[in-house]
N, C-alpha and C positions, 0 to 999 in steps of 0.2 A: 370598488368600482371607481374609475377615472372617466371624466367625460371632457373629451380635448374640445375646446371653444375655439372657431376658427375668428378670427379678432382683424380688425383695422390695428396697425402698430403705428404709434403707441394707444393701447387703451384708456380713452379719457374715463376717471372713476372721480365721480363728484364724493369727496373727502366727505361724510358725515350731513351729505344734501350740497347743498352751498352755501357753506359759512360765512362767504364775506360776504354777502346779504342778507342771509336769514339765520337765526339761530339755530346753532348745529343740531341734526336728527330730529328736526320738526317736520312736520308732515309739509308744509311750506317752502322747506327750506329742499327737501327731497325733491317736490314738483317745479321747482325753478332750477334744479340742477336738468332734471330732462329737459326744460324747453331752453336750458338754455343747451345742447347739445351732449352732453355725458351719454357716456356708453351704461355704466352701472353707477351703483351710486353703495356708500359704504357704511352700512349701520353696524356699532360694535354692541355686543348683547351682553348683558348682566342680568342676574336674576331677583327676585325679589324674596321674602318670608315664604311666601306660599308656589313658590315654584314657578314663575311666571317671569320670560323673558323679556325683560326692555332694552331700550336702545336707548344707552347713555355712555361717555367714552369711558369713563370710568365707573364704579360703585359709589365713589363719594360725589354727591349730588350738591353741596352748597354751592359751590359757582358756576353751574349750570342752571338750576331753579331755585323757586321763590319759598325753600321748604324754609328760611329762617323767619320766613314771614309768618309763620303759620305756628301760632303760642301753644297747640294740640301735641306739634311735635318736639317743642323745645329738651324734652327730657329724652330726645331719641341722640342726641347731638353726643360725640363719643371719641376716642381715637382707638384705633386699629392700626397693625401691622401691616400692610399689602405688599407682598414681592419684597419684604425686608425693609417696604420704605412706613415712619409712620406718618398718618396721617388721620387730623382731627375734623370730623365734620360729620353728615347723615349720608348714612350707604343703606341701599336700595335693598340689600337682603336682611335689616332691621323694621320692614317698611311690607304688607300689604300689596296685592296690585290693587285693590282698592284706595289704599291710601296714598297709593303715587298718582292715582290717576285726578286727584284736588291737587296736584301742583300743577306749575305751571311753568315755561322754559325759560330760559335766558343765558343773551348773548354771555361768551367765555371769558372774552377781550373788550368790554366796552370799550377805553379808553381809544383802543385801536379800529375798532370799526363800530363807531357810534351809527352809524347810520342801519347796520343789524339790528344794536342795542335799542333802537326805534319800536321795533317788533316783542321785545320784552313784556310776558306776562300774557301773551295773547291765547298760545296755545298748549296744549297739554302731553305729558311724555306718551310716546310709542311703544307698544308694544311690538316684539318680530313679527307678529300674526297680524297686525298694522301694515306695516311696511312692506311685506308681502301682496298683501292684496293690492295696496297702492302701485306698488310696482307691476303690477299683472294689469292693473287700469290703465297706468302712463302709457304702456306699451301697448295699447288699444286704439290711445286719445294719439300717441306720435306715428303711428302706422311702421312702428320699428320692432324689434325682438331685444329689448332691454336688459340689465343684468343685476347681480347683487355679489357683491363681495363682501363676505360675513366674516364677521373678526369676531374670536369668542377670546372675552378677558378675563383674566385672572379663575382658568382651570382650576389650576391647581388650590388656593387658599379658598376657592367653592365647595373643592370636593370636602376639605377637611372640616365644613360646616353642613355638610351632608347633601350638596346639590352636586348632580351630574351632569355637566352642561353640557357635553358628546349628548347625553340621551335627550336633553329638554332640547337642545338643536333638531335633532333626529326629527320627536315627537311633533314640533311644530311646522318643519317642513312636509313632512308628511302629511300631517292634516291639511297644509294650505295647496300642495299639490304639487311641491317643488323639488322632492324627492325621487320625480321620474326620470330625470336626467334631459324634460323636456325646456328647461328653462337656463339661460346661462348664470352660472353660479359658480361661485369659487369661494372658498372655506380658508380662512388665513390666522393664523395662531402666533404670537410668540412662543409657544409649550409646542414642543413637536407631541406630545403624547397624548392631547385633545384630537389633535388629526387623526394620527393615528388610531384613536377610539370611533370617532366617526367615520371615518373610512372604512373598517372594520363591521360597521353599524349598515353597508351595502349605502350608503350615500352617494350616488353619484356626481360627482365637483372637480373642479380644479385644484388641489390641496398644495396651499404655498406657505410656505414658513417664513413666517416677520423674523428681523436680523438689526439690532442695535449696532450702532458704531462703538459703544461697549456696553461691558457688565456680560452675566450670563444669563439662561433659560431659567425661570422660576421653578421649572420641573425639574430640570436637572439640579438646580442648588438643591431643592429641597429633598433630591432622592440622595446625593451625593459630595455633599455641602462643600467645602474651601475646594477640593479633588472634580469641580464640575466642569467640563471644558466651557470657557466664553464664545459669545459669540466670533471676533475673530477668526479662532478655531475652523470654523464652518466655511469661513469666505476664503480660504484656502484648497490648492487642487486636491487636498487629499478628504478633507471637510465637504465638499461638492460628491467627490466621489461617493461621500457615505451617505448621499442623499439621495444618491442615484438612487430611482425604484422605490425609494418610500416616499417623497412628496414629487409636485408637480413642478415648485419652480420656489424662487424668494424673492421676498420683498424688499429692498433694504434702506436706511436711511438715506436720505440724498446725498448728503455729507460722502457718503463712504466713496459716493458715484464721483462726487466733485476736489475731494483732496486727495483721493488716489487714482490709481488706475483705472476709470471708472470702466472705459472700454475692453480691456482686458480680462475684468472682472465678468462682463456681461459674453462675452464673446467664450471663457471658462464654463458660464453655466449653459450658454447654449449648447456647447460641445457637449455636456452631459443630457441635452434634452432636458433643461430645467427654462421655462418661462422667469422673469425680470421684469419686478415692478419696481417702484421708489415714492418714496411718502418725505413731505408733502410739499409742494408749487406753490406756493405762495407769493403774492407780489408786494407785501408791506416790507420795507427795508429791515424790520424788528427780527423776519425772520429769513431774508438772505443772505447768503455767505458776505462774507466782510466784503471783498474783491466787488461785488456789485450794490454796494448801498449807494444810496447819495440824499438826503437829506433827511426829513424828522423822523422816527419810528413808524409813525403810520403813515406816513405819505409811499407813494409807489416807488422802488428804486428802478434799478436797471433790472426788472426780471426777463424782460425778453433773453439779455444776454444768459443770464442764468439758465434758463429754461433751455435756449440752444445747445447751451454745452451736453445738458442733460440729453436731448437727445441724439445729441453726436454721439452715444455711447452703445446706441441701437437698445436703448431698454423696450422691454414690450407694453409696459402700462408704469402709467404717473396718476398719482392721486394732488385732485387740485380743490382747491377752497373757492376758486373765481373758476365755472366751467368754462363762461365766452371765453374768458382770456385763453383757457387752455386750448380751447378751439383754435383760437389765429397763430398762435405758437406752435403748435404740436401738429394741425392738421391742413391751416390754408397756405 
């Protein structure tokens, strides 16, 4: 089941709450993306030991919370493989939702927005079952019909540790009441075959498939290894075509929008009836394209101009870290 969202274009989706103030996917940091104007806001979900979905962007939690502080868990500290990349620190499916919920968050980038990193240590990680209800409140408290764009990470190297994150998705919205198709929601994977397990699951959603500017799907490497098509592949007419009828639309790096054809691109997937997001609007120069920097890393460069090009390209949704900003940009 598909449930088409009719939308203001472009859809402002507060990236992970609003990062450049609050520490991403804090409950804080979710509530100042709605007043500051966001359409939805975008929690990515990982699971924990005992089956229990949090919202953290990744599984490895060291520069996001305060778990090195914390001498109970020093012997959890490990490296793992994730998606082919390794990486040394504490992941959240070694961990309890009991024992996640004695940490505490913190800014990603302090250097970059100390004035986030302010808010360090104050409050404690979310669960989806969290975020859910908070989002069912916002939109009570803003007298608006608000959304969620649910990013499930790393499918694939969950399942091979024995968690089904299609079904622990499924089982949570369900309980919370978001599985009727009454709520705006859209379900967004790099792994097309998480979607398609949820969709399958009678979830009604927008189902959009995240799109690097390279590398390939974890899913497909890992069913199909060196022989897996890359992403590229896909941003192609014949690549769109094959998406025709199994997803709702893609997400794709900004990059792809602003050193290529971005308009062509997006104008491609309309013709197929695919929706066009782009991740992520950012105003610190650290992370705008070179063509609009102008002075330290964190100071603001030229993102208006950035942001304009972006959506000279008729994308339908931009995921932003600053809501206002994306407000005056994208919609006044």
């Amino acid at each position: 089941m598909t449930r088409r969202i009719p939308i203001d274009v472009p859809l402002i989706i507060g990236h992970r709450g609003a990062p450049g103030y609050r520490p991403e996917h804090t409950a804080s940091s979710y509530r100042l993306a709605f007043a500051m104007g966001a359409d939805a806001v975008e929690p990515d979900v990982v699971a924990t030991s005992d089956g229990v979905l949090v919202i953290r962007h990744e599984n490895e939690i060291s520069g996001t919370t305060d778990v090195a502080d914390h001498p109970e868990f020093a012997d959890r500290r490990t490296t793992k493989r994730i998606d082919g990349v390794a990486l040394t620190g504490w992941f959240t499916e070694d961990f309890t939702w009991a024992e996640l919920a004695t940490l505490r968050c913190r800014e990603r980038v302090p250097a970059l927005r100390p004035g986030s990193a302010g808010f360090d240590d104050t409050e404690p990680i979310l669960r989806l079952a969290d975020l859910l209800t908070l989002v069912a409140e916002a939109s009570t408290e803003h007298g608006r019909e608000l959304g969620v764009v649910l990013e499930i990470k790393h499918a694939t190297f969950f399942a091979g540790i024995g968690h089904d994150l299609a079904a622990l998705v499924e089982r949570d919205l369900r309980a919370a009441g978001w599985a009727s198709g009454e709520h705006p929601l859209w379900v967004e994977s790099f792994e097309r075959s998480v979607l398609d397990d949820l969709r399958a699951r009678g979830v009604p959603a927008v189902y959009v498939y995240l799109l690097e500017a390279e590398g390939a799907p974890a899913d497909l490497v890992a069913r199909e290894g060196a022989a897996a098509p890359d992403y590229a592949q896909t941003l192609t007419p014949a690549g769109l075509d094959a998406l025709n009828g199994g997803v709702d639309g893609i997400s794709v790096d900004k990059q792809i929008l602003l050193r290529h054809s971005g308009r062509e691109l997006v104008a491609e997937a309309h013709a197929r009836g695919l929706v066009v997001f782009t991740w992520t609007c950012r105003p610190e120069n650290a992370f705008l394209d070179r063509r609009f920097r102008h002075g330290a890393q964190a100071a603001f460069g030229d993102y208006r101009a950035e942001w304009a090009a972006i959506a000279g390209t008729g994308v339908d949704g931009v995921f932003v870290d600053h809501p206002d900003l994306g407000q005056v940009v994208f919609r006044d």
